[in-house]
N, C-alpha and C positions, 0 to 999 in steps of 0.2 A: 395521502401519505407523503411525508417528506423523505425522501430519496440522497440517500447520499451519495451515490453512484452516480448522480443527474445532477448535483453538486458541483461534483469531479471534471465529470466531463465537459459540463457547461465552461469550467475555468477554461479550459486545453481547446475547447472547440466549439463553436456555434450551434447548437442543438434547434430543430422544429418543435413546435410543439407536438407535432404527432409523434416525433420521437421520443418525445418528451414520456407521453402518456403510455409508449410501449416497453418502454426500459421499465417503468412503473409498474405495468402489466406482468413485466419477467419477473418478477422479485418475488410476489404473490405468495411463492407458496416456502414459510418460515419456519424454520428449524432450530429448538434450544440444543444448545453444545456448553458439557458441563466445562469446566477449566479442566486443560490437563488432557481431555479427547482427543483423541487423532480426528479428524475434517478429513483428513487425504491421509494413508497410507501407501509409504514407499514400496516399489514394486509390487503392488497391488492394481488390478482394471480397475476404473468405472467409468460411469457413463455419465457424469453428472458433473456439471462445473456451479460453481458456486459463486455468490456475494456475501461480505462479511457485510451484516447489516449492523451491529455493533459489538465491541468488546477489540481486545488485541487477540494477533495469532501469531504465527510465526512459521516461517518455510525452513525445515533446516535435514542434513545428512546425518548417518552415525558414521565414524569410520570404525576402522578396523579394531582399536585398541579402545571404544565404546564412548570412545567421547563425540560430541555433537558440537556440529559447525553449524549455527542460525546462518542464515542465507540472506535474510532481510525477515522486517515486521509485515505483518498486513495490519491493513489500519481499516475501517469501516467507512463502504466504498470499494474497497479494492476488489479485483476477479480472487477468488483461486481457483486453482485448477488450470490454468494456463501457462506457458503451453504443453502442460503436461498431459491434458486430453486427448491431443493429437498423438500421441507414442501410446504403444501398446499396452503398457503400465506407467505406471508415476512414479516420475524422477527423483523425489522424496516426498517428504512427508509434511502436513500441514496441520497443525496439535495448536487448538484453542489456551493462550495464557492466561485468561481470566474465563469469566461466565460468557458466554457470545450467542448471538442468535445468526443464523444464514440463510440466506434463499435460496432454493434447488433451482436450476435450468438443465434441463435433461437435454444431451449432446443433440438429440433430435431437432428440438426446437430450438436450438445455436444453430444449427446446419440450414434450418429453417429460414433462419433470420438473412443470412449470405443469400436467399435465392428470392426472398420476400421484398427484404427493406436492404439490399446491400451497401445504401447510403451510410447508414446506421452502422451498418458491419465493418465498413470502413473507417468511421472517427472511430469506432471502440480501439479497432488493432491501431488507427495512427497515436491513441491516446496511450498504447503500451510500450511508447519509442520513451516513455519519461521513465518507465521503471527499468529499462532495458540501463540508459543512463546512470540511474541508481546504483544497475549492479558495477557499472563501470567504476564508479567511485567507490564502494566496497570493494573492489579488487585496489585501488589505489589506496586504501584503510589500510588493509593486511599488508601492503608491499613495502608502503613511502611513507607512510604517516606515522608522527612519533603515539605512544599513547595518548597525551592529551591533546592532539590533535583528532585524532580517531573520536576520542569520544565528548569533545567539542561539536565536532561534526556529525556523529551519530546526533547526538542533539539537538541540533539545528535543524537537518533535514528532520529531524520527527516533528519540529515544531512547525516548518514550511507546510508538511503533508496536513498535518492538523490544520492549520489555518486553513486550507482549501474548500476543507467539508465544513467551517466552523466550528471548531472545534478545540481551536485557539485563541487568545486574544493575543496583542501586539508582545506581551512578554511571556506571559506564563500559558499554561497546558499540564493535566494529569496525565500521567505516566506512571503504568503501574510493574512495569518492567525490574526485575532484582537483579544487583547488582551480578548476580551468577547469569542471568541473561542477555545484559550486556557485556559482560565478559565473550561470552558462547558465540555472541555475534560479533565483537572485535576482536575475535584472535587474543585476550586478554583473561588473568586471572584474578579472579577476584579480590586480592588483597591491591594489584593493580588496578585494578576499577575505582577499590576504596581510595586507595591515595592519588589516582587523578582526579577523583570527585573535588575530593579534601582541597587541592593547587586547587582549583577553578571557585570553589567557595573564598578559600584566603586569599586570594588575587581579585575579591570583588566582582567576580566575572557571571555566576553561575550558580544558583544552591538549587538542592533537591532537597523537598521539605514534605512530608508525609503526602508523598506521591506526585507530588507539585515542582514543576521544574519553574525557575524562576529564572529567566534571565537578565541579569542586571545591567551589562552593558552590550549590545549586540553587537554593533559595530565591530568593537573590542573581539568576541567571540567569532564572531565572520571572517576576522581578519586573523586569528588565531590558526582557527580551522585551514583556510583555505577555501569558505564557503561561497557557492557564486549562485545566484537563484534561478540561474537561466534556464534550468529544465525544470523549471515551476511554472515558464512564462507558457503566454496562450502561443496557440500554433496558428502558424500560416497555411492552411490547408489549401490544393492545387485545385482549381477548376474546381466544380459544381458541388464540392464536399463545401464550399465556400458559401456557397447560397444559405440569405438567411430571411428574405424576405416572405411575407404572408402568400405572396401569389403562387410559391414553390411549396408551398407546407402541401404532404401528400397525405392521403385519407390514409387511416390505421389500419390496417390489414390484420383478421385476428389468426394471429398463428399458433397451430392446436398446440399444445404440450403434448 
């Protein structure tokens, strides 16, 4: 099985193979989520953190007067469920936007993992300091960014994330995202959506084309945004999170579910 999560982390950090083959191990057990499911509902328990194994999803609040603020995409690869596991209920909600399948990991055998392979446990949480960055930049979307910067940039980083797991080439990537869901996620209404799509196609820069984002000049669009790739880059991990050679590689441990 090809692993997208083993993908991910491989960019960000040095993987064993025994790690390798345990991340693999975690995934196992798969779950279909129609479009439109809730995955996580807001202040609701559970015990169970999840991998998007494919399809898009979306982390997002309701507020008070019913409108929905997206928080960020999950892209396949990514955890959910973090760190919303750790609190007593879930911080919001995590609703499948197209068809998607996931794989359950029961908090058990996460808790599991920290006392078994804590090497392991370690790259995962260092490899969450890139989405932690993320949100930084979405709060600098909403704050400082004009609209076509916002969704220049929304752009870009979805094409960076793609790229990691494969899932993009040098220019283009599908995106089945509607214009009311990137609105949702940049603070923007959709007739604003439209007419910054519309600048960034007649400026030569960008077209979205039956789910196909096409970028025509990146450079151009990088330098637009204000896009910098640096928390795409691999990590420098401290001491023996570092070790990558065969002689270190530790036998698998199998940890129950």
């Amino acid at each position: 099985m090809d692993s997208l999560l083993v993908r991910k982390l491989s960019h960000f950090v040095p993987l064993l193979p025994a790690e390798i083959e345990l991340l693999k191990d975690m995934q196992s057990a798969e779950l279909a989520v129609r479009r439109h499911r809730e995955i996580v509902s807001e202040g609701r328990r559970y015990d169970t953190l999840f991998v998007l194994l494919d399809g898009f999803a979306a982390r997002s609040r309701v507020v008070g007067n019913g409108g929905r603020q997206i928080l960020n995409i999950v892209l396949p690869g990514d955890f959910i469920g973090f760190p919303g596991c750790f609190f007593e209920s879930a911080l919001y909600s995590v609703s499948a936007l197209t068809k998607a399948t996931v794989s359950r990991i029961p908090h058990a055998r996460l808790v599991a993992l920290f006392d078994t392979y804590p090497r392991l446990a370690a790259k995962i949480f260092w490899s969450f300091s890139c989405e932690a960055a993320m949100y930084a930049e979405h709060l600098v979307d909403l704050g400082r960014r004009s609209a076509l910067e916002r969704v220049a940039h929304f752009l870009l980083e979805l094409h960076a994330r793609l790229q990691l797991i494969g899932l993009a080439d040098d220019r283009t990537y599908q995106m089945p995202l509607t214009q009311e869901q990137m609105g949702d996620t940049l603070g923007l209404s959709v007739p604003h959506v439209n007419r910054t799509l519309r600048q960034l196609r007649d400026d030569d820069l960008l077209v979205i084309e039956h789910q196909q984002v096409i970028i025509k000049d990146l450079d151009a669009v990088a330098s637009l945004a204000g896009f910098k790739w640096r928390y795409f880059q691999r990590f420098g991990l401290p001491g023996q999170l570092d070790a990558t050679d065969e002689a270190k590689t530790l036998q698998v441990v199998a940890i129950s579910a």
